[in-house]
C-alpha positions in Angstrom: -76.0 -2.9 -20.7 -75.2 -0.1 -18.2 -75.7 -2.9 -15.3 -73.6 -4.7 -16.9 -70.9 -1.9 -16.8 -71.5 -1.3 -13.5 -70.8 -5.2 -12.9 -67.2 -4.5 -14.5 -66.6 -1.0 -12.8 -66.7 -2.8 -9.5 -64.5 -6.0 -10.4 -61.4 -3.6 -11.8 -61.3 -1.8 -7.9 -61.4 -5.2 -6.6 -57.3 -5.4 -6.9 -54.2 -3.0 -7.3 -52.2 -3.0 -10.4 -48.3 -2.3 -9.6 -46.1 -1.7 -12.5 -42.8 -1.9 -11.3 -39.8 -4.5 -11.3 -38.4 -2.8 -8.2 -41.5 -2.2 -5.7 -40.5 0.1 -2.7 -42.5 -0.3 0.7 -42.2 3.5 3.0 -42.5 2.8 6.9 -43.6 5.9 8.2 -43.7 6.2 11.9 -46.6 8.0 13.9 -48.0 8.0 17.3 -51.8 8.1 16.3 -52.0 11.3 13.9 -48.9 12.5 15.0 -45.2 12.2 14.0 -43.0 10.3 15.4 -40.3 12.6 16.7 -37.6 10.7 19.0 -36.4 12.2 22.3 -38.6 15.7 21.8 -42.0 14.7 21.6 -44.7 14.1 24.7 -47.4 11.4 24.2 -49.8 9.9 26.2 -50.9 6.0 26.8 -54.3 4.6 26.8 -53.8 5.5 30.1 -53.4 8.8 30.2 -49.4 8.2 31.4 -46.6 10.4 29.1 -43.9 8.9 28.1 -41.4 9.9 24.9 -39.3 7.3 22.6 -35.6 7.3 22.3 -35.5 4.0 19.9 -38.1 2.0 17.4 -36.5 -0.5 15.5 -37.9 -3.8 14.0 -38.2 -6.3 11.3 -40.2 -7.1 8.9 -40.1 -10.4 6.3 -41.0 -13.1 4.4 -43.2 -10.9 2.0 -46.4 -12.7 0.0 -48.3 -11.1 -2.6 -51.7 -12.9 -4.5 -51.9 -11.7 -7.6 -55.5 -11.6 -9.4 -53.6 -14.4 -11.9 -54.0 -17.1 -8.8 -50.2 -16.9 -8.4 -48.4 -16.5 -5.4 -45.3 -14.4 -5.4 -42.8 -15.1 -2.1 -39.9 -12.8 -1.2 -38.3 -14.2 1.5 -36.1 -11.4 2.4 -35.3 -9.4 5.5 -35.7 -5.6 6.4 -34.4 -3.7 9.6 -36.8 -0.8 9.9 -34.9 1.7 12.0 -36.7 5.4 13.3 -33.1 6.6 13.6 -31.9 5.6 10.5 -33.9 7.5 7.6 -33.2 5.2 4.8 -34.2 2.1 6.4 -37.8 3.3 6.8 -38.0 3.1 2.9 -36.8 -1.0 1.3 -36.7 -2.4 -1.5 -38.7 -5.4 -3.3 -36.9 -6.4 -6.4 -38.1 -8.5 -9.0 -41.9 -7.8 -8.6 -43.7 -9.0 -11.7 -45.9 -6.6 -13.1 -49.2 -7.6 -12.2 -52.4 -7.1 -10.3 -52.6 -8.3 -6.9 -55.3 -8.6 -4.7 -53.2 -8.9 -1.0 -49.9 -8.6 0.0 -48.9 -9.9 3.7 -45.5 -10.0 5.9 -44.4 -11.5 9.0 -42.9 -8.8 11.9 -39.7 -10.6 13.1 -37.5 -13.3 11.5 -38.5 -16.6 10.7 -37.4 -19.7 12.8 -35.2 -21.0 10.1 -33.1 -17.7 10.2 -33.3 -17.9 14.2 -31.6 -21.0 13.6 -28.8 -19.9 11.1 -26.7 -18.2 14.2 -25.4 -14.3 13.5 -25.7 -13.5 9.8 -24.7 -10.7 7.5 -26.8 -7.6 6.3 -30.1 -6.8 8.1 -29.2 -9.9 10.4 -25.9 -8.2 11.1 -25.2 -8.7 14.8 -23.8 -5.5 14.7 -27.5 -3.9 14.4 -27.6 -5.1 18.3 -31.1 -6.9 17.6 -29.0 -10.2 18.5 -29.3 -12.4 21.7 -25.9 -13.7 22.0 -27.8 -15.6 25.1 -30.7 -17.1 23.3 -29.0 -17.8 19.9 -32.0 -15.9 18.1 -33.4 -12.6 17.3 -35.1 -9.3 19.0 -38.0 -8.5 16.5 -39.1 -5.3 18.1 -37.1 -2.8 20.5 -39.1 0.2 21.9 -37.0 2.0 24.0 -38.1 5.5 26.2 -39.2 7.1 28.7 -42.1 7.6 30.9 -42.8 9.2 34.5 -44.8 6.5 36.1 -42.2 4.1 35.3 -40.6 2.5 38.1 -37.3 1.9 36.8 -34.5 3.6 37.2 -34.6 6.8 35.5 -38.3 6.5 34.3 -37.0 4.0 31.6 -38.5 2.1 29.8 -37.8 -1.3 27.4 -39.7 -3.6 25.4 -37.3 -6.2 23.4 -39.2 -8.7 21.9 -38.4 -12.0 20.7 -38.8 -15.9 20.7 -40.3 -18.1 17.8 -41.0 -21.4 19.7 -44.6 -21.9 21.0 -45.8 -20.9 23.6 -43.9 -18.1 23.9 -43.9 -17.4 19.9 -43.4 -13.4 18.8 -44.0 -13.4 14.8 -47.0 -12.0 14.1 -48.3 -11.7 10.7 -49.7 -8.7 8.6 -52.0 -8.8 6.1 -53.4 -5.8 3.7 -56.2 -6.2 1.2 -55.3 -4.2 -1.7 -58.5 -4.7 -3.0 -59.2 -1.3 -0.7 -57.0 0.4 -3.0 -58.5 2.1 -5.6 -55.8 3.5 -7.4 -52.8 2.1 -9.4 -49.7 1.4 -7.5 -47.0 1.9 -9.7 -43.4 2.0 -7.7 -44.4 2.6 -4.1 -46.8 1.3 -1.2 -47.0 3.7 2.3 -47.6 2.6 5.1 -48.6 3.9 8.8 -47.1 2.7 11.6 -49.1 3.5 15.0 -46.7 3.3 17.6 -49.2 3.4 19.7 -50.3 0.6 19.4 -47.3 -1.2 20.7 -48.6 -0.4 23.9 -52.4 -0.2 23.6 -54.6 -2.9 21.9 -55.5 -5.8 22.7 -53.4 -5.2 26.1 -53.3 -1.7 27.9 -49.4 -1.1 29.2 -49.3 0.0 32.8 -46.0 2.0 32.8 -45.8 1.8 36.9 -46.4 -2.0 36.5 -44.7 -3.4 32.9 -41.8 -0.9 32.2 -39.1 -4.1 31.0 -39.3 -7.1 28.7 -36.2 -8.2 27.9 -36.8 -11.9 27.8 -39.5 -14.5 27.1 -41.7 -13.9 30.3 -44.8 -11.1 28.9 -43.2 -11.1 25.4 -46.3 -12.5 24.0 -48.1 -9.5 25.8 -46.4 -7.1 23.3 -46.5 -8.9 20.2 -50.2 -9.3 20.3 -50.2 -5.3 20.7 -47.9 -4.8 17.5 -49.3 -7.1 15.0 -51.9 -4.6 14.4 -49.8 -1.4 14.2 -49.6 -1.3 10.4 -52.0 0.0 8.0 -52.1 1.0 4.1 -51.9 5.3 3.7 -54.1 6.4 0.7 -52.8 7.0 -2.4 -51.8 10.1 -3.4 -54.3 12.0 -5.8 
């Protein structure tokens, strides 16, 4: 009997119950351990090179949730998550079924059928200037700063990255296990993004050697670095 219990104990942690129509999602920007702080703060690259950030912005998508049921819940909306603009950092999933649900996963960037739709309205505002007028399509990521072994003019520095046709395609996808979770989610899930990583993993950024992409050429250079910047924050206690 008690083996039996133990059997069940382990099962019920094996998923996340969220009991919530409206399911809210907080971005909360860090470089490792420490805040994000824009135009103050001094942080150092992999390579020991400082640099600080003036701008973070980014979109995130196409949301998928499994639910313990064998469903699969799609919420094919877009989100601008913008350091400068407080609210933005915390959105908004409508609709959620209460349930329990075993993944959830998102795409960074906008789908090709959006990057096919021309300038749009809301989050795909043109007027959020994450619009190529020249490509027809859509900047996922802008990282925008600062560094002193930067060779551009200034010490700036720029990463816009976009582009959803292979080879040169930018969405990345993120995937959580909720199944980590050991606590109920009821109305919100947090989590940490390592800006960090943007420039570290699995491609070191050289400052004095890749300080601009503004275009297709080493976009895919980036995007390999920021699909893994996300990551679930434990549950309050």
């Amino acid at each position: 009997m008690k083996k039996r219990n133990i059997i069940l104990v382990c099962f019920l942690l094996t998923f996340v119950s969220i009991n919530a129509q409206n399911l809210s999602l907080s971005f909360n920007h860090f470089v490792n351990n420490q805040a994000l702080k824009l135009d103050s703060s001094i942080y150092k690259n992999e390579l020991g090179q400082t640099f600080t950030v003036s701008k973070l912005k980014y979109y995130v998508s196409n949301f998928h949730f499994k639910a313990v049921s064998g469903k699969d819940l799609f919420i094919n909306e877009t989100f601008l998550i913008d350091e400068d603009e407080e609210g933005s950092k915390k959105i908004l999933l409508s609709k959620v079924p209460e349930g329990n649900y075993t993944s959830m996963d998102f795409i960074i960037g906008v789908d090709s059928l959006h990057n096919c739709s021309g300038a749009q309205s809301g989050a795909l505002d043109p007027v959020n200037a994450m619009f190529w007028a020249w490509n027809t399509g859509y900047i996922f990521l802008k990282l925008e700063g600062r560094a002193n072994t930067s060779l551009s003019p200034g010490h700036f520095f720029e990463y816009h990255i976009g582009g959803y046709k292979q080879p040169t395609n930018c969405i990345r996808k993120v995937s959580f296990d909720l199944g980590k979770n050991e606590k109920t989610i009821t109305k919100e899930i947090k989590i940490k993004v390592n800006v960090l990583e943007i420039l570290k993993t699995p491609n070191a950024i050289d400052f004095s050697k890749l300080s601009s992409v503004t275009d297709l050429k080493n976009a895919t250079v980036i995007a390999d670095n920021y699909k893994d910047m996300f990551e679930l924050m434990p549950n309050e206690k």
